[in-house]
C-alpha positions in Angstrom: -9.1 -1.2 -65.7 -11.5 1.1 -63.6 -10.6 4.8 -64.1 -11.4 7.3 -61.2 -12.2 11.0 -61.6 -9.6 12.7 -59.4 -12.6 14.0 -56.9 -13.5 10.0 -56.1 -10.2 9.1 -56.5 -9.3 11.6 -53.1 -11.8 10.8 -51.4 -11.5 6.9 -51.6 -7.9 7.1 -50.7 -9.3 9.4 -47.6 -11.5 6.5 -46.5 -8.5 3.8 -47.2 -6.4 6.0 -44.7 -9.4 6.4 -42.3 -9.9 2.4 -42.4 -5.8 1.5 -42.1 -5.4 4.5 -39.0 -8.4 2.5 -37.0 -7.2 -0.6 -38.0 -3.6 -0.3 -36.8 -5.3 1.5 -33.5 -7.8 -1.2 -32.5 -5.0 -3.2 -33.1 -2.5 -2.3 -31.5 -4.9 -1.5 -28.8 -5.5 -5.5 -28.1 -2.2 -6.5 -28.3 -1.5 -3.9 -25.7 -3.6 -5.6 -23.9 -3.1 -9.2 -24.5 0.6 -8.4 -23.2 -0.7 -7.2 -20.3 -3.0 -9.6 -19.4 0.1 -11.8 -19.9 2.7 -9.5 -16.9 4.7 -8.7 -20.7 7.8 -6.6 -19.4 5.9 -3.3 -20.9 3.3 -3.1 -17.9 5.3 -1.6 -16.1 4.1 -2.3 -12.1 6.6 -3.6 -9.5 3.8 -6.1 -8.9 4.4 -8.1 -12.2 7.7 -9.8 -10.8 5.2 -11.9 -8.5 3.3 -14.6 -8.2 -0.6 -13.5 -7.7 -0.7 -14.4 -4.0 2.2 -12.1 -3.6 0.5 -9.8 -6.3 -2.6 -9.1 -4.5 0.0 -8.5 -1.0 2.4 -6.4 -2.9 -0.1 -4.4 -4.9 -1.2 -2.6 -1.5 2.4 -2.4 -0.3 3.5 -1.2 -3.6 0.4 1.9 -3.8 1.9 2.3 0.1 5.4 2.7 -1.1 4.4 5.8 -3.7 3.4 7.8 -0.6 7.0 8.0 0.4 10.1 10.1 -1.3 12.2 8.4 -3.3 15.0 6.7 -0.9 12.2 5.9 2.0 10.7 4.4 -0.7 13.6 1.8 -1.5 13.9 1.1 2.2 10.4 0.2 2.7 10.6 -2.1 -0.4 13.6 -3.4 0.9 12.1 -4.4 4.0 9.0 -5.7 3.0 10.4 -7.7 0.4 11.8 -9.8 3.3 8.7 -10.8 4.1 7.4 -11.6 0.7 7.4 -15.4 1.2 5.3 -15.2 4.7 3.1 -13.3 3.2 2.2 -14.8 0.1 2.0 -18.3 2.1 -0.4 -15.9 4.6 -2.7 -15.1 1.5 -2.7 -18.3 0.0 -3.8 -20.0 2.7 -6.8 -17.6 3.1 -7.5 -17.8 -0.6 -7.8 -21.7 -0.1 -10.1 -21.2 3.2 -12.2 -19.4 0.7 -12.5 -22.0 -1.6 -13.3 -24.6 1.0 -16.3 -22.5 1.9 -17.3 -22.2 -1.9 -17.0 -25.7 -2.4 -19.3 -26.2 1.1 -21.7 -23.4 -0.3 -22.1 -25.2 -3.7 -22.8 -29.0 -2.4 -25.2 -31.2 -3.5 -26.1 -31.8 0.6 -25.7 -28.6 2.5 -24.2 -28.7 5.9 -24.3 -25.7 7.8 -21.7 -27.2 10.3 -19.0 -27.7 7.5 -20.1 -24.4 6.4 -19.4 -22.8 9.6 -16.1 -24.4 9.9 -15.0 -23.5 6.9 -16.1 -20.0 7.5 -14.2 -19.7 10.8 -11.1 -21.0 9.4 -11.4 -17.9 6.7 -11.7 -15.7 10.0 -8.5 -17.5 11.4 -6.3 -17.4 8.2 -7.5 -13.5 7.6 -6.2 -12.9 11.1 -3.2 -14.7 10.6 -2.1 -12.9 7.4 -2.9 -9.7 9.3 -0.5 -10.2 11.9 2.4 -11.1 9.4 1.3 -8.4 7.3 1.2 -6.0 10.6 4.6 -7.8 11.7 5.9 -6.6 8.0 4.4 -2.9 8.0 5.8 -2.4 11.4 9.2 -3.4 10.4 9.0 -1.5 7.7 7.9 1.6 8.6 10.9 1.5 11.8 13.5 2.2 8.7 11.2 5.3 7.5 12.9 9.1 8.1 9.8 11.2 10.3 8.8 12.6 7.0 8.1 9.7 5.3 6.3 8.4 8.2 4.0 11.7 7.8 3.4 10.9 5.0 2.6 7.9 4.9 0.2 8.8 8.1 -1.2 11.1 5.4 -1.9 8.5 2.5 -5.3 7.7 1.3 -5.5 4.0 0.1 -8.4 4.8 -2.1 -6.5 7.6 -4.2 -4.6 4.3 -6.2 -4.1 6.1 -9.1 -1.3 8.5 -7.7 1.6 8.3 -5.9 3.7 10.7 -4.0 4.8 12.6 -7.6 1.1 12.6 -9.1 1.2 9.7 -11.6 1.7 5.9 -11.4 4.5 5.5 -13.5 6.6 4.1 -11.3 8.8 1.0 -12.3 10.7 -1.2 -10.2 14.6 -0.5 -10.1 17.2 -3.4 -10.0 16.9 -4.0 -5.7 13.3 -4.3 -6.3 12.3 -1.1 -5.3 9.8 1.3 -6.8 11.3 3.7 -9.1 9.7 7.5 -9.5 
């Protein structure tokens, strides 16, 4: 058996403790973000009841939505979420113009022709989404009282990390609305 004098003996049980507390924090630390990675319930975002077409839509509309008080802010979810399926059909067929024009970029033979075709239909499906998502926002923002409309007038789309109340905590309430 190894005996200890008490002065090693605290100080290797202060290391032990050390070790365990940064074991248990980088730990927990990836499996916080595993979950995440994964849309695990615990995110937290409206965004991670969609599919990622409707992800990359609703993200926007959902940083939108925390520039509005709280029952604006259910109405303009409301709304938009009618248009959820147009517009994640709008995004998905830009994302697969897209492709087509990496796949013309990354042939063996280039052909600038293909290449500007497939660049021109990105234009046309970009423009297309922008009109339903135009069509959306404009329906949307018809159900807003004048002071949600000022402020969303007012809202910076760069500042995502705050919404009307100062934080991004928001979670999505049983109708699909943002929660403050």
């Amino acid at each position: 058996m190894v005996t200890l004098d008490p002065k090693t003996g605290k100080w290797l049980l202060l290391v032990l403790g050390i070790s365990l507390g940064l074991n248990l924090f980088v730990g927990g630390f990836l499996i916080g973000d595993e979950l995440q990675e994964r849309g695990h319930p615990s995110r937290g975002d409206w965004e991670r009841q969609h599919t990622d077409n409707e992800r990359r839509v609703f993200g926007f509309v959902d940083r939108m939505a925390g520039a509005l008080p709280k029952d604006d802010r259910k109405e303009f979810m409301r709304v938009m979420e009618t248009y959820r399926g147009e517009l994640a059909a709008a995004e998905s067929r830009v994302r697969e113009a897209r492709q087509k024009v990496r796949g013309v970029i990354g042939a063996d033979n280039f052909d600038r022709t293909a290449l500007e075709s497939a660049l021109a239909e990105v234009g046309a499906s970009m423009q297309e989404m922008q009109k339903v998502l135009h069509g959306a926002l404009a329906d949307a923002v018809s159900h807003l009282s004048p002071e949600a409309r000022k402020d969303l007038a007012n809202w910076n789309p760069r500042d995502r990390d705050k919404d009307r109340d100062g934080d991004r905590s928001r979670e999505p309430d049983k109708d699909g609305g943002a929660k403050p």
